[in-house]
C-alpha positions as CSV (number, residue, x, y, z in Angstrom):
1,X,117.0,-117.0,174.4
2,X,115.0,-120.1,174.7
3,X,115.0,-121.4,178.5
4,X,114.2,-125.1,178.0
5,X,113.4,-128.1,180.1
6,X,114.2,-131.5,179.2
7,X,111.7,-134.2,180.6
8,X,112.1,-138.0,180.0
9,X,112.8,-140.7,182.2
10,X,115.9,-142.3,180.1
11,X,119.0,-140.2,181.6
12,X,121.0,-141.1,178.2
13,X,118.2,-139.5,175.9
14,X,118.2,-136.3,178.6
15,X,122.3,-136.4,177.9
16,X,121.9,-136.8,174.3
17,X,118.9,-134.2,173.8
18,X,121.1,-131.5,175.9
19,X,124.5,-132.3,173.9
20,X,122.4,-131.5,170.8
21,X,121.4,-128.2,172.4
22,X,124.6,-127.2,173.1
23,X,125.0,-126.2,169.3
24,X,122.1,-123.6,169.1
25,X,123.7,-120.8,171.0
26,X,120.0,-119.3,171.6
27,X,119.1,-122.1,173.7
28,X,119.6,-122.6,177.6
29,X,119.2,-126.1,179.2
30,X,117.9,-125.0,182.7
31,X,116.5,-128.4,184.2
32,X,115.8,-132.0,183.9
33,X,112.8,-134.2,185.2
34,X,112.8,-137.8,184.9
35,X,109.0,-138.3,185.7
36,X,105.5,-136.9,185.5
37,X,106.2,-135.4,189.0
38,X,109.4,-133.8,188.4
39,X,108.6,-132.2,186.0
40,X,105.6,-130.7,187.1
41,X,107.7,-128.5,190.4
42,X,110.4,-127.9,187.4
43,X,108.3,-126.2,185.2
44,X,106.6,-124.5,188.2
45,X,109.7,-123.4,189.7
46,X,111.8,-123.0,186.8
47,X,108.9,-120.9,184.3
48,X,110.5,-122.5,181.0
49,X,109.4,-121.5,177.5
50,X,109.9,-124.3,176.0
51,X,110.2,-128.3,177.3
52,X,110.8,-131.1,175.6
53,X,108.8,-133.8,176.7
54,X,108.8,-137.5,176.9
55,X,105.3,-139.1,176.4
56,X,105.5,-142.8,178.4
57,X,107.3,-142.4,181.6
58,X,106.6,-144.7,184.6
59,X,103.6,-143.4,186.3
60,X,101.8,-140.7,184.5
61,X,102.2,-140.0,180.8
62,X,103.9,-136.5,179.5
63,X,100.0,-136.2,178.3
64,X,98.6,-136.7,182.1
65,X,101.5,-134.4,183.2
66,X,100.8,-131.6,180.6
67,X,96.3,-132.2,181.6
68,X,97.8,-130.9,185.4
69,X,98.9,-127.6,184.4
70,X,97.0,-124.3,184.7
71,X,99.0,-122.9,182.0
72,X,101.5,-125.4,179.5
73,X,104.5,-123.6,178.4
74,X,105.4,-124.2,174.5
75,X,106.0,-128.5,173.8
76,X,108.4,-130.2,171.7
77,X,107.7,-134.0,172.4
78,X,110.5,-136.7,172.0
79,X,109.4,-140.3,171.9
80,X,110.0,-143.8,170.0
81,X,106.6,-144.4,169.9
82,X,104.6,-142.7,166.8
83,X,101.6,-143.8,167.8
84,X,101.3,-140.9,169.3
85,X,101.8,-138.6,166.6
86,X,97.8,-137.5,166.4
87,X,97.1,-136.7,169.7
88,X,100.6,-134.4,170.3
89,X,98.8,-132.4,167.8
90,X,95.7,-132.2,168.7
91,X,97.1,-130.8,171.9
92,X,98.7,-128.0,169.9
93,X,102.3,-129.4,170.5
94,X,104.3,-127.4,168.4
95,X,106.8,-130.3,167.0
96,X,107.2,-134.1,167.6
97,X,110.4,-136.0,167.1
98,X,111.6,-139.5,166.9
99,X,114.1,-140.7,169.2
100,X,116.6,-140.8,168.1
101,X,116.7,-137.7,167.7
102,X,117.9,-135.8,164.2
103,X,119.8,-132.9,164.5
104,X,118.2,-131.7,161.3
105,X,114.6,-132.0,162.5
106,X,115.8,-130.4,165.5
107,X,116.7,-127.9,164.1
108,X,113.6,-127.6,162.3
109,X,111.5,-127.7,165.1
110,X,113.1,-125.2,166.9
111,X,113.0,-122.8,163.9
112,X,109.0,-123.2,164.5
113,X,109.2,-122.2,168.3
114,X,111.2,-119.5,167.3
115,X,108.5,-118.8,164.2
116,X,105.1,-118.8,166.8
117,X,107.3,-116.5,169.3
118,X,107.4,-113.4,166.5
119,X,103.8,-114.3,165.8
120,X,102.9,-113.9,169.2
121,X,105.0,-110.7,169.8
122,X,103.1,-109.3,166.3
123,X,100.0,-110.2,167.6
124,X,100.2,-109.0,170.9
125,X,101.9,-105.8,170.0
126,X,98.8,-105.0,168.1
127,X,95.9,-106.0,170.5
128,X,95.1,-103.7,173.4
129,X,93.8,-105.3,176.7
130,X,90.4,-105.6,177.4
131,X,88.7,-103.9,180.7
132,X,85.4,-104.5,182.5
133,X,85.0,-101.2,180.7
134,X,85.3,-102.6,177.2
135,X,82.7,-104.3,174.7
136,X,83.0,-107.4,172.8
137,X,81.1,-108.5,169.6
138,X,79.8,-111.9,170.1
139,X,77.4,-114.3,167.7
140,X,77.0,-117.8,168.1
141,X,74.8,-119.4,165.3
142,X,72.3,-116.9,164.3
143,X,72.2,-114.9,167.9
144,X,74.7,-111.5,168.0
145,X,75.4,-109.8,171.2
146,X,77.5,-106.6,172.0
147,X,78.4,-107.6,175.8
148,X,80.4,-105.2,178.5
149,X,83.2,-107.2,179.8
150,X,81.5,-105.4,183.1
151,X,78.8,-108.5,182.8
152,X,80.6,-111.0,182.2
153,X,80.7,-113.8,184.8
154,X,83.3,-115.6,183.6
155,X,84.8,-117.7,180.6
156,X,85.1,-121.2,180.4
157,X,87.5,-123.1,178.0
158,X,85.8,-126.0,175.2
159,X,88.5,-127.8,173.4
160,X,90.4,-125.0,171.7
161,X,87.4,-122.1,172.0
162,X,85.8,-121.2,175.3
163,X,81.8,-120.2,176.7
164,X,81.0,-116.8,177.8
165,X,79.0,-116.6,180.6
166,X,77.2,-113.0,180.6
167,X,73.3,-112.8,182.0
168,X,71.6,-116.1,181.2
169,X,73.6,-116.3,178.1
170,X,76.8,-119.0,177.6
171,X,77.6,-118.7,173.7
172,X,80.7,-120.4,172.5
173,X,83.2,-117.9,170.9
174,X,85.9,-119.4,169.0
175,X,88.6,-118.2,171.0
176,X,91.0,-120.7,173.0
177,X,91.1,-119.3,176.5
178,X,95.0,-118.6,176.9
179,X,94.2,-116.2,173.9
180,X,91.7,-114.5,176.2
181,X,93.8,-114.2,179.1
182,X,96.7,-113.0,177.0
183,X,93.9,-110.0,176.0
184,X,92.0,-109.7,179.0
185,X,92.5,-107.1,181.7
186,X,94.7,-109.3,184.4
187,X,93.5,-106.5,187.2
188,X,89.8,-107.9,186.2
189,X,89.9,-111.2,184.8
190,X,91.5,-114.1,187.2
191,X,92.7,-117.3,185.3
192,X,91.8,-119.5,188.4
193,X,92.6,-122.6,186.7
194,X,93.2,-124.6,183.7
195,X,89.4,-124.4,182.4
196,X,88.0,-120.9,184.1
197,X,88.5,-117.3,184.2
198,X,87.0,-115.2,186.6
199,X,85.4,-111.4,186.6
200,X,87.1,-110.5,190.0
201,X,84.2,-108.3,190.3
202,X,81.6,-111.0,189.9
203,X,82.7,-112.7,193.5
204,X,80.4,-113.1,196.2
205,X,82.0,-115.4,198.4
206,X,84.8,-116.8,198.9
207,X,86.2,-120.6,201.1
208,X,89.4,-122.4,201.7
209,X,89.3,-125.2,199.7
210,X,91.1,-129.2,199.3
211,X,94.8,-129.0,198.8
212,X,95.4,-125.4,199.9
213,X,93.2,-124.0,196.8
214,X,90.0,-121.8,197.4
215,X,86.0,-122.2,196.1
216,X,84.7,-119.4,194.9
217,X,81.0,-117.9,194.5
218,X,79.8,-116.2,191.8
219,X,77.1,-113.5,191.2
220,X,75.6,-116.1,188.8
221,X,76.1,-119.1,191.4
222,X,78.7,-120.5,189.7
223,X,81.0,-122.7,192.4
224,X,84.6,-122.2,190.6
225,X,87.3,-124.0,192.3
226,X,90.7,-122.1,192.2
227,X,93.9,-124.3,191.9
228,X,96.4,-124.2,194.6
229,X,99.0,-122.5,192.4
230,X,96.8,-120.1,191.4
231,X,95.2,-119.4,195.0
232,X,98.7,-118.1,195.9
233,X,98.8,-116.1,193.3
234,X,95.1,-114.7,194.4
235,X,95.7,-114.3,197.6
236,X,99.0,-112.0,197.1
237,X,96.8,-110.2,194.3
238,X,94.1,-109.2,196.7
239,X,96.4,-108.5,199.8
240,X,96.9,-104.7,201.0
């Protein structure tokens, strides 16, 4: 089942996307947003897997919306603009469709969700996680290291591959960094925001910071700020 939220300021589009739902019995409307901000404490609250997304709302864009997220669930966007065709994909959107919308390319788009989901499950089915007790092959260029997880600071996401901060060492592995989280020991890696994770093991200090979130010190002196979303998260992680 496909828990879905719809996001687009036009009410009749929201209507007309979620009566076009109604015919794929694997698919649950659970919410509605009709801005950048709504949408933002639905998907937070709500945890969808999939949202359909409008790209110009007033205010903020669905693409400001989707920068604000530690971690994006699966996009579909639905717009009449196709000017923005280029950059839904380079954002790894996983469909885009015209309003208004087709059923056909609907359908079509939600047969690719449904495609990366068993890609995922194979891929994750056959990956172990990653502990601090682990080691990880990593070359960049001509230079090759074998690294313990152990020393590794923490990883910080480039585009689609992420740095790996171990020693006085930051090679580029080409790796997006929800792929490392995904692989990566949760007890010993910390996804403290959209662009860092941290080696829980690596903190030396730790301060409350802006907007109920936290700054955090590490071994390397790395200042790495933790989002308020996650800092709850962190806090009920390292409670007794």
């Amino acid at each position: 089942m496909q828990r879905v939220v719809i996001i687009d300021d036009e009410r009749l589009a929201r209507n007309e996307l979620r009566r076009l739902l109604a015919d794929f019995p694997d698919v649950e409307v659970i919410g509605e947003a009709s801005n950048s901000v709504e949408g933002l404490e639905a998907i937070e609250s709500l945890n969808p897997d999939l949202i359909f997304l409008d790209i110009q709302m007033p205010g903020e864009t669905g693409f400001d919306m989707l920068g604000k997220l530690d971690k994006a669930p699966k996009v579909i966007f639905v717009t009449a603009y196709d000017e923005y065709a280029l950059k839904a994909f380079e954002i790894n959107a996983l469909d885009y469709l015209m309003k208004p919308v087709e059923p056909k390319r609907l359908a079509d788009a939600l047969q690719k969700v449904q495609q990366k989901q068993e890609a995922e499950a194979a891929i994750s089915g056959s990956r172990t996680i990653l502990g601090d007790k682990d080691q990880v092959f990593v070359k960049d260029g001509e230079r090759c290291w074998f690294v313990k997880l152990a020393d590794v600071r923490m990883f910080e996401s480039v585009g689609n591959y992420a740095k790996i901060y171990f020693g006085n060492n930051k090679p580029l592995i080409l790796k997006s960094l929800n792929s490392l989280e995904e692989r990566l020991d949760e007890k010993v890696f910390f996804r403290a925001n959209r662009k860092y994770i941290i080696n829980l093991k690596m903190i030396e200090k730790i301060e409350p910071y802006f907007n109920g979130g936290l700054l955090i010190d590490l071994a390397g002196g790395e200042k790495i700020e933790v989002s308020r979303r996650q800092a709850v998260k962190f806090r009920d992680m390292m409670s007794l």
